[in-house]
C-alpha positions as CSV (number, residue, x, y, z in Angstrom):
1,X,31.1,-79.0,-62.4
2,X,32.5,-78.0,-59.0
3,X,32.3,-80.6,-55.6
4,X,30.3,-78.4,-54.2
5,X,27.5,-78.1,-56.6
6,X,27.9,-81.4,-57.7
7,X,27.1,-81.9,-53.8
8,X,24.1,-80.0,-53.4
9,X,22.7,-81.3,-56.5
10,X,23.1,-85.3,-54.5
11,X,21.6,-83.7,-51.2
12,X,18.8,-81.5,-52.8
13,X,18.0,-85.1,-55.1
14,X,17.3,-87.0,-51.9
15,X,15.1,-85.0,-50.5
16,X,12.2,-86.9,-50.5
17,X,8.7,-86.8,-50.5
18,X,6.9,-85.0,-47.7
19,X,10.2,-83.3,-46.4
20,X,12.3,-80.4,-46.7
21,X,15.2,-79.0,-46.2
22,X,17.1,-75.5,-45.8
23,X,19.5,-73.4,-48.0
24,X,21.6,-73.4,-45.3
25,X,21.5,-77.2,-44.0
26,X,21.8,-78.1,-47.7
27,X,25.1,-75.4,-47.6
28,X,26.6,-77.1,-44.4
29,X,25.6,-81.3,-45.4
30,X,27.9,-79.8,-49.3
31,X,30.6,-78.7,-46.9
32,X,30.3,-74.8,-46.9
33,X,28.0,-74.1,-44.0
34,X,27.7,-70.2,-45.6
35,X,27.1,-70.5,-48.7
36,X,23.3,-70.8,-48.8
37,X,23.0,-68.2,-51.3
38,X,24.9,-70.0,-53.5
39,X,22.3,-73.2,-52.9
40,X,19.8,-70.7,-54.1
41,X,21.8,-70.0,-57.2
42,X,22.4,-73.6,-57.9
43,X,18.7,-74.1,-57.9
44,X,17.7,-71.6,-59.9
45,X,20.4,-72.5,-62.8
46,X,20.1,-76.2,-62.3
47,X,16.5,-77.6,-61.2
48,X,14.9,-78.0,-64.8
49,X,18.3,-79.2,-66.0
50,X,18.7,-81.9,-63.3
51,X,14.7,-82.3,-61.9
52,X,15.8,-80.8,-58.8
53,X,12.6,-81.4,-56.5
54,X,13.3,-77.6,-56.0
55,X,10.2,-77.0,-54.2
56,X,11.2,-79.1,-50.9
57,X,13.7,-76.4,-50.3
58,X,13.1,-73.4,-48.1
59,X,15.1,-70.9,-46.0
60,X,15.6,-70.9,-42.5
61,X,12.2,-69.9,-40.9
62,X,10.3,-72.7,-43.0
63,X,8.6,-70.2,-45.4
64,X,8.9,-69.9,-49.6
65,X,11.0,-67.3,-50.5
66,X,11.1,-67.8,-54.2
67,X,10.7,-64.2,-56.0
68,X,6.9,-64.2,-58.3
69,X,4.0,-65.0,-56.6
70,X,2.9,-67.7,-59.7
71,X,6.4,-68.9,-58.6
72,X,6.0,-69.2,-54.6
73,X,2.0,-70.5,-55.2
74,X,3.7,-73.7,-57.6
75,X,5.9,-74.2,-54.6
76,X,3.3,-74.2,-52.1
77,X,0.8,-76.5,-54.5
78,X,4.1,-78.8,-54.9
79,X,4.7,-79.1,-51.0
80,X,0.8,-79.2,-50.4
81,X,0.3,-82.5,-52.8
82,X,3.0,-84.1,-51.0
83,X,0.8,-84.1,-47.7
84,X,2.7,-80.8,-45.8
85,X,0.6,-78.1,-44.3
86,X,1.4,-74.6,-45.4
87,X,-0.2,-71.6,-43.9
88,X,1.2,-68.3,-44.5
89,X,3.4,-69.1,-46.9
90,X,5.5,-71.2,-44.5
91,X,6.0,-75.2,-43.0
92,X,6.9,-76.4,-39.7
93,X,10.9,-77.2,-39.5
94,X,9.6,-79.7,-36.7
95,X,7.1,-81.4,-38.7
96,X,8.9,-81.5,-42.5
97,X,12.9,-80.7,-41.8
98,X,14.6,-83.8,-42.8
99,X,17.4,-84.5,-40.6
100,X,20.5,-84.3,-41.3
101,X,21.4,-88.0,-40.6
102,X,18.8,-89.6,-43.0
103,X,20.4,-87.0,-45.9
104,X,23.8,-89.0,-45.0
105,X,22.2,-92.1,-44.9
106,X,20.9,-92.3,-48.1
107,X,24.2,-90.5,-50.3
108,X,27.5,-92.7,-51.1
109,X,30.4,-92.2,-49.9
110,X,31.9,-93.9,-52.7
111,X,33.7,-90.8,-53.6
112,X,34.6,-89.8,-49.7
113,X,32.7,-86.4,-50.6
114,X,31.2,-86.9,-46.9
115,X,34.6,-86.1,-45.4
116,X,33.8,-82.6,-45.4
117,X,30.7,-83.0,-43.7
């Protein structure tokens, strides 16, 4: 597996309850602030595999994105259970975006992955 999806898999695994994140902030904490796409990938091949809380991850604007509308509903029940308010399809940022800092708290740096950060 490559250091950067073994990255986003650490970030997007502590995540936690009643919070989300970005593509992109997940992209920038991995090292590659552009690659949000390529979170989105990730996801997609890797939640089930891993048990990716893959609904705690949005894009930019706060709203669900996910393609199927059985798909985006799941994510909003997910995100909903947890105690977030979603109207429209979409979350605050300012109320649910974890920041950045409490990401790096709670990973090692046993591996000095961080440096890249």
């Amino acid at each position: 597996m490559k250091p950067f999806t073994e990255k986003v898999l650490a970030i997007i695994q502590k995540i936690p309850e009643g919070s989300v994140s970005t593509y992109g902030q997940v992209a920038r904490l991995a090292g590659n602030r552009r690659a949000a796409r390529q979170v989105s990938r990730i996801l997609h091949a890797m939640s089930d595999k891993y048990s990716l809380p893959w609904h705690r991850v949005v894009n930019r604007n706060g709203e669900i994105v996910l393609s199927g509308e059985e798909r985006a509903h799941l994510q909003q029940l997910k995100l909903e259970a947890e105690g977030m308010t979603v109207i429209h399809g979409k979350v605050s940022l300012n109320t649910y975006q974890i920041q950045d800092e409490v990401v790096l708290s709670s990973l090692s740096d046993e591996e000095g992955w961080l440096d890249d950060v």
